[in-house]
Structure formats: structure tokens, C-alpha cells
C-alpha positions as CSV (number, residue, x, y, z in Angstrom):
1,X,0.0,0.0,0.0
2,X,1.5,3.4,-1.2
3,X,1.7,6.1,1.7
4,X,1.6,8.8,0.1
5,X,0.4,12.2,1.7
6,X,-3.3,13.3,0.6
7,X,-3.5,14.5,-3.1
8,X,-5.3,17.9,-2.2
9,X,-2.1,18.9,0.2
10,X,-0.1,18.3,-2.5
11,X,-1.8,20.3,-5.2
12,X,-1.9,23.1,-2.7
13,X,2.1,22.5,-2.0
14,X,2.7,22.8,-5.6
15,X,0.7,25.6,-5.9
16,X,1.8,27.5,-3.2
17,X,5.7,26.5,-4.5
18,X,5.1,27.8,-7.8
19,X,3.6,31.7,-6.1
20,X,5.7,31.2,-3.0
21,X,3.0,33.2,-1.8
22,X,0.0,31.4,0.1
23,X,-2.7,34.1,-1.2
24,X,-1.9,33.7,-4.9
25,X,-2.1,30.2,-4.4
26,X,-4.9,30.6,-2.9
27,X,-6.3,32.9,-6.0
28,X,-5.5,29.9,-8.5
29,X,-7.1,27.1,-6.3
30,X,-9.8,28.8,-5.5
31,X,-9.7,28.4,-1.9
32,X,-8.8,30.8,1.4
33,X,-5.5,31.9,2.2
34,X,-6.3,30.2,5.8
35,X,-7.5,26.7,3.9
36,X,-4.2,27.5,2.0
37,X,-2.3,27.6,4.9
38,X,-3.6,24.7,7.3
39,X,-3.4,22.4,4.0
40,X,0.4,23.1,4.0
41,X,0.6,22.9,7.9
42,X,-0.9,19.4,7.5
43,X,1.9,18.2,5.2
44,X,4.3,19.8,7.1
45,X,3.1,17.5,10.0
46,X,2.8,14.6,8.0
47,X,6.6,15.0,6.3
48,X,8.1,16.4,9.5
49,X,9.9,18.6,7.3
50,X,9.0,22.7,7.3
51,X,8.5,23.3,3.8
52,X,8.4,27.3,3.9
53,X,9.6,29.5,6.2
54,X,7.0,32.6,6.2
55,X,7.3,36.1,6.4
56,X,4.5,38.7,5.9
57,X,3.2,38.6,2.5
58,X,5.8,35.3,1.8
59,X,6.5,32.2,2.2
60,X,10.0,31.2,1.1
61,X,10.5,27.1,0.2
62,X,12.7,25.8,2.7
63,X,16.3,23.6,1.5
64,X,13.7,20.5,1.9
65,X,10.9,22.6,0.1
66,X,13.1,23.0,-2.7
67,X,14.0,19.7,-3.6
68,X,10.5,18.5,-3.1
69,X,8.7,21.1,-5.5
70,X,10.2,20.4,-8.8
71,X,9.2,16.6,-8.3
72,X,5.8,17.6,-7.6
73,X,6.0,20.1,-10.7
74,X,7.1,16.9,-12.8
75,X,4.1,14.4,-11.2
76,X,1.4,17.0,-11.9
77,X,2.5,17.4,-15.7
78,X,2.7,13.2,-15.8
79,X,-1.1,13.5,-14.6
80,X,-2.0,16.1,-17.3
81,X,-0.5,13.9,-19.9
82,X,-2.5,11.2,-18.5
83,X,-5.5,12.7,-18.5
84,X,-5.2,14.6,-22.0
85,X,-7.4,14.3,-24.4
């Protein structure tokens, strides 16, 4: 059985990677800041890894942050192959 974290943090990560900024994330998703946030929070708990450090108005990726995003980058554009028409 795979254990990976839940799908809908990870959007949200990859999101919030790409803006580096949890309102413009936010913005694109279609979600709250806040739902933004506690999305990322629960990821961080799950990983035990702080993926951002944040700072009024952004939220830098953290050494562990960094590595992760681009692999989530390159899962999401497998699944829009996938799923392409």
C-alpha cells in the first residue's frame, strides 16, 4: 500500500511552490488563504519537514521545500499527460 500524503495537500504544495506566496495560491485554487495555509501545515506535519519558512506577505521554500517542489512540478505534468485528451 502506497503512503503517500493526501492528493489535495499536494496540489496546494505545488501551488503555493510555484507563487511562494499562500494568497496567490490561494487565488488559482480557488480556496482561502487560511485553507491554503492549514493544507500546507498538515503536510508539514505529515513530512516532519518545514517546507516554507514565512514572512508577511511570503512564504520562502525551505532547503527541503526545494527539492521537493520540482518533483511535484514533474508528477502533476505526468497526470495532465494522462488525463489529456
Amino acid at each position: 500500500m502506497r503512503t503517500l500524503p493526501p492528493l489535495s495537500a499536494v496540489r496546494v504544495f505545488d501551488a503555493a511552490a510555484r507563487h511562494e506566496n499562500f494568497t496567490q495560491a490561494a487565488a488559482e485554487l480557488g480556496m482561502t488563504q487560511a485553507a491554503v495555509s492549514y493544507q500546507i501545515r498538515l503536510l508539514e506535519e505529515r513530512l516532519g519537514l518545514s517546507l516554507f519558512t514565512r514572512a508577511k506577505g511570503r512564504a520562502s521554500l525551505t532547503d527541503a521545500g526545494r527539492r521537493i517542489a520540482p518533483l511535484t512540478a514533474s508528477a502533476f505534468e505526468t497526470l495532465e499527460e494522462a488525463f489529456s485528451g
